[in-house]
C-alpha positions as CSV (number, residue, x, y, z in Angstrom):
1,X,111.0,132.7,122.4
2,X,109.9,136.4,123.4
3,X,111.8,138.0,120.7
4,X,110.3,135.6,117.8
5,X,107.3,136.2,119.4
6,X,107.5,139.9,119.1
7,X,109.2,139.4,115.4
8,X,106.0,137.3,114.6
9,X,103.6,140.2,116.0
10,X,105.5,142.8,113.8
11,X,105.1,140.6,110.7
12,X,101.5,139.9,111.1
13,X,101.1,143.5,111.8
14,X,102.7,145.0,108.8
15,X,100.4,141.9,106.4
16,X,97.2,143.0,108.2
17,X,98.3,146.2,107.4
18,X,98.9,145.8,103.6
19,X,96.2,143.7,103.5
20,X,93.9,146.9,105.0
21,X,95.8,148.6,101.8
22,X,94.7,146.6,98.8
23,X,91.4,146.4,100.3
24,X,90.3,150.0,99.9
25,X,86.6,150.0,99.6
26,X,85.9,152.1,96.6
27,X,88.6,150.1,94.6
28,X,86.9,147.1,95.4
29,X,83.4,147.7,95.3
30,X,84.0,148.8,91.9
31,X,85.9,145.4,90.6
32,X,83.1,143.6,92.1
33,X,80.5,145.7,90.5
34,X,82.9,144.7,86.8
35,X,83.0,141.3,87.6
36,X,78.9,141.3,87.6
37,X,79.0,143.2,85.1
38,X,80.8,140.8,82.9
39,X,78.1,138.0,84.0
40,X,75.5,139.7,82.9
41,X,76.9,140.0,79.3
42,X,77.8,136.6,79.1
43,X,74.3,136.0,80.4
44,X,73.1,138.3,77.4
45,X,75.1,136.3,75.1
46,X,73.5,133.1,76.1
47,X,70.5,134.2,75.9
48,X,71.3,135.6,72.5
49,X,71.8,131.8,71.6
50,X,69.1,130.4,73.1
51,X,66.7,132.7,70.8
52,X,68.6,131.7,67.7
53,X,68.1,128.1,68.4
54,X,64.3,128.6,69.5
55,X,63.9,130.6,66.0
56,X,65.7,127.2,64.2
57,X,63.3,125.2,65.7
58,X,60.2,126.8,64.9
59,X,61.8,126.7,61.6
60,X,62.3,123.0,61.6
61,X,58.8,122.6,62.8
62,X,57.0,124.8,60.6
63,X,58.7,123.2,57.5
64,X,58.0,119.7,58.7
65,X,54.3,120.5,59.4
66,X,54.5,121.6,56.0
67,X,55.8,118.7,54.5
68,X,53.0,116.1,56.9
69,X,50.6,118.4,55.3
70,X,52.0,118.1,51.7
71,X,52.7,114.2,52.1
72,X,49.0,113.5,53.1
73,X,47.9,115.5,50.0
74,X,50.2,113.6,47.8
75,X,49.2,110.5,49.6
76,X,45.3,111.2,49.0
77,X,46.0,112.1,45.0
78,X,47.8,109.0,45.1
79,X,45.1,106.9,46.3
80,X,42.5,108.5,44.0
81,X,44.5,107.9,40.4
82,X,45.1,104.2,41.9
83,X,48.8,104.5,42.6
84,X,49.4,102.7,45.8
85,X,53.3,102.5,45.2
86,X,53.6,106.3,45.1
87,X,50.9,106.9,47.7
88,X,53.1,104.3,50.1
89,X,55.8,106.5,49.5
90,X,54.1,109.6,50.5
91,X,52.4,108.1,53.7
92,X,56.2,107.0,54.7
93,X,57.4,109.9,53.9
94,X,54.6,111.6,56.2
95,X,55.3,109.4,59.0
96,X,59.1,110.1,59.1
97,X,58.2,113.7,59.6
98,X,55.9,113.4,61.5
99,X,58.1,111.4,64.1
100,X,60.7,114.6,63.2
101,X,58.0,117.0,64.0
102,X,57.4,115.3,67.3
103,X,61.2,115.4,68.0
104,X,61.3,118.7,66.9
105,X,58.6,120.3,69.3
106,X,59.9,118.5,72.1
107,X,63.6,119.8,71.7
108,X,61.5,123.5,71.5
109,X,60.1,123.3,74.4
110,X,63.2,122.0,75.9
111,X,65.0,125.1,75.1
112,X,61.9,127.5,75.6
113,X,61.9,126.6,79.0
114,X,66.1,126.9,79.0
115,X,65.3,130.5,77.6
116,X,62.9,131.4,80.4
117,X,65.2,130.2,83.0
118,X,68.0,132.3,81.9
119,X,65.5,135.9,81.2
120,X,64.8,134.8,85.3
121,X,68.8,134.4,86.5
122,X,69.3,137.5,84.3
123,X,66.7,139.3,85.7
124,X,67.7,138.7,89.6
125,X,71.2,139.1,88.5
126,X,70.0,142.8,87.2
127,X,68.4,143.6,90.1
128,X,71.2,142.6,92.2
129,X,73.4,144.7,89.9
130,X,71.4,147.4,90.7
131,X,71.3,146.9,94.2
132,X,74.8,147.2,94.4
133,X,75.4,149.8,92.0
134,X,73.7,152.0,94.4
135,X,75.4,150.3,97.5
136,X,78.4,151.5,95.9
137,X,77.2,155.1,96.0
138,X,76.5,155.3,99.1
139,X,79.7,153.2,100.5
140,X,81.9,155.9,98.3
141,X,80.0,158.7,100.2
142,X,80.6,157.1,103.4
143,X,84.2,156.3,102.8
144,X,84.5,159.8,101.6
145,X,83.3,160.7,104.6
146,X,85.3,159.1,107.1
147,X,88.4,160.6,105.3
148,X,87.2,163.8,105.8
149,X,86.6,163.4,109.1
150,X,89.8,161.7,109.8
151,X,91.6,164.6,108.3
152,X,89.6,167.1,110.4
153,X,90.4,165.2,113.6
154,X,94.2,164.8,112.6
155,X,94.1,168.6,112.0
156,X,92.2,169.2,115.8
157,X,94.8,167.0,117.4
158,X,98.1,169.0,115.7
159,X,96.0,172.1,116.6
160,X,97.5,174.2,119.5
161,X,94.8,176.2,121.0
162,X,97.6,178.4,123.3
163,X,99.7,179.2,120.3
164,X,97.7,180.5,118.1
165,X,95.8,182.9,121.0
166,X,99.7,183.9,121.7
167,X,99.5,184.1,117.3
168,X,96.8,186.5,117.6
169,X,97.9,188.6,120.6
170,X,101.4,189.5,118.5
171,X,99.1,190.8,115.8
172,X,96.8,192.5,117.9
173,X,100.0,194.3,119.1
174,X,101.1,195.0,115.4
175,X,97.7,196.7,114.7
176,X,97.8,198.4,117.4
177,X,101.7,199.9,116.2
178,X,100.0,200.4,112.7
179,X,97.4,202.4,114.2
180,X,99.4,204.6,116.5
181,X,102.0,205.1,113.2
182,X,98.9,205.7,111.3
183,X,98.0,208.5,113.8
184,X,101.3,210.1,114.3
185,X,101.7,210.6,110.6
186,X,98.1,212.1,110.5
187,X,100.1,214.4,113.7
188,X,102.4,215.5,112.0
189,X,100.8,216.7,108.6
190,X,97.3,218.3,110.1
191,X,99.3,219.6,113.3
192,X,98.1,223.5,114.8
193,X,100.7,225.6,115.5
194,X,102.6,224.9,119.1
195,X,101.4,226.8,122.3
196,X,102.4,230.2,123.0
197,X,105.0,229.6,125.9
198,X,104.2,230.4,129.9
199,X,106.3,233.3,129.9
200,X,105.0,235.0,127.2
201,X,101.5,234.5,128.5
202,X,102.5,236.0,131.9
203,X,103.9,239.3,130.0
204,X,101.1,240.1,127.8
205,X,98.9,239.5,131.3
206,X,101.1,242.0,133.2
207,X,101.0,244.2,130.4
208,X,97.4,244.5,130.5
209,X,97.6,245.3,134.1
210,X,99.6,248.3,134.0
211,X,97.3,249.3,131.4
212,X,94.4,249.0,133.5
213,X,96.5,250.9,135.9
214,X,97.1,253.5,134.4
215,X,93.5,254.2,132.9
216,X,92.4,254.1,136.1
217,X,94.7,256.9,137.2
């Protein structure tokens, strides 16, 4: 039982671990920012249609207050030359569009009120859009960040403060070489001429005695 204990631990270790891998935060911020993306242009879209259809209703109603209004003239002409038949006609005529206009104002409002309810889910949805647009900004900073400081500290831990002083010491004592080369060779080239020896100092000093001697003789 231990060891498929342990065999589970390892397994769930190395998921949790891929898992931590697909989940990188920038990569995913980013796909959810798409997907919003891609709801707010089928929102567009929808909207789109829903101004069409309010324009072909305001069409439709326009035209069939048009008509009401040209059927009760007709109806009226009708009426004054004595034609009943042809002024019954109008007035059903008028009446049928005038139970159309009523259907059609109703089914405008209907989608006017459809229209303003998507410009309001589009609106919050573009606001939340932008909300996280910038939450991504500043999550890409802050994983940006934390790499950076992860990298420092993994470069403090492999640091070894003793070898690198003994590092430095080794080319403090190669300067130093350079610099006493350096000197020799400026020895060498600029050098006076070498000391008269001991000897010959004590004969020309014994020499000047005896002269002194005999002067004073």
């Amino acid at each position: 039982m231990g060891v498929f204990r342990r065999i589970k631990t390892i397994v769930l270790a190395e998921v949790n671990e891929q898992i931590d891998q697909w989940e990188d935060p920038i990569a995913m911020t980013k796909q959810y920012l798409c997907e919003l993306k891609q709801q707010l242009e089928q929102g567009r879209q929808a909207l789109a249609q829903q101004w069409v259809a309010e324009q072909r209703y305001a069409t439709l109603i326009a035209q069939a207050e048009e008509t009401v209004e040209k059927r009760n003239r007709q109806a009226k002409l009708a009426l004054e030359r004595n034609e009943e038949a042809v002024a019954k006609l109008a007035l059903g005529d008028k009446l049928l569009y005038e139970k159309k206009l009523e259907t059609y104002k109703q089914q405008y409002e209907t989608i006017k009120a459809k229209t303003a309810e998507i410009v309001r889910r589009l609106n919050q949805l573009r606001e939340r859009y932008d909300e996280l647009a910038a939450k991504q900004l500043e999550l890409t900073a802050r994983v940006n960040a934390a790499k950076a400081l992860k990298q420092i500290d993994t470069t403090l831990a492999s640091f070894s403060a003793d070898e690198a002083l003994r590092g430095f010491a080794r080319m403090e004592e190669r300067v130093i070489a350079l610099e006493a080369e350096a000197s020799a060779a400026r020895f060498g080239t600029n050098a006076v001429l070498s000391p008269v020896p001991f000897e010959e100092e004590v004969e020309r000093e014994l020499a000047k005695w005896k002269e002194a001697q005999s002067t004073n003789a």
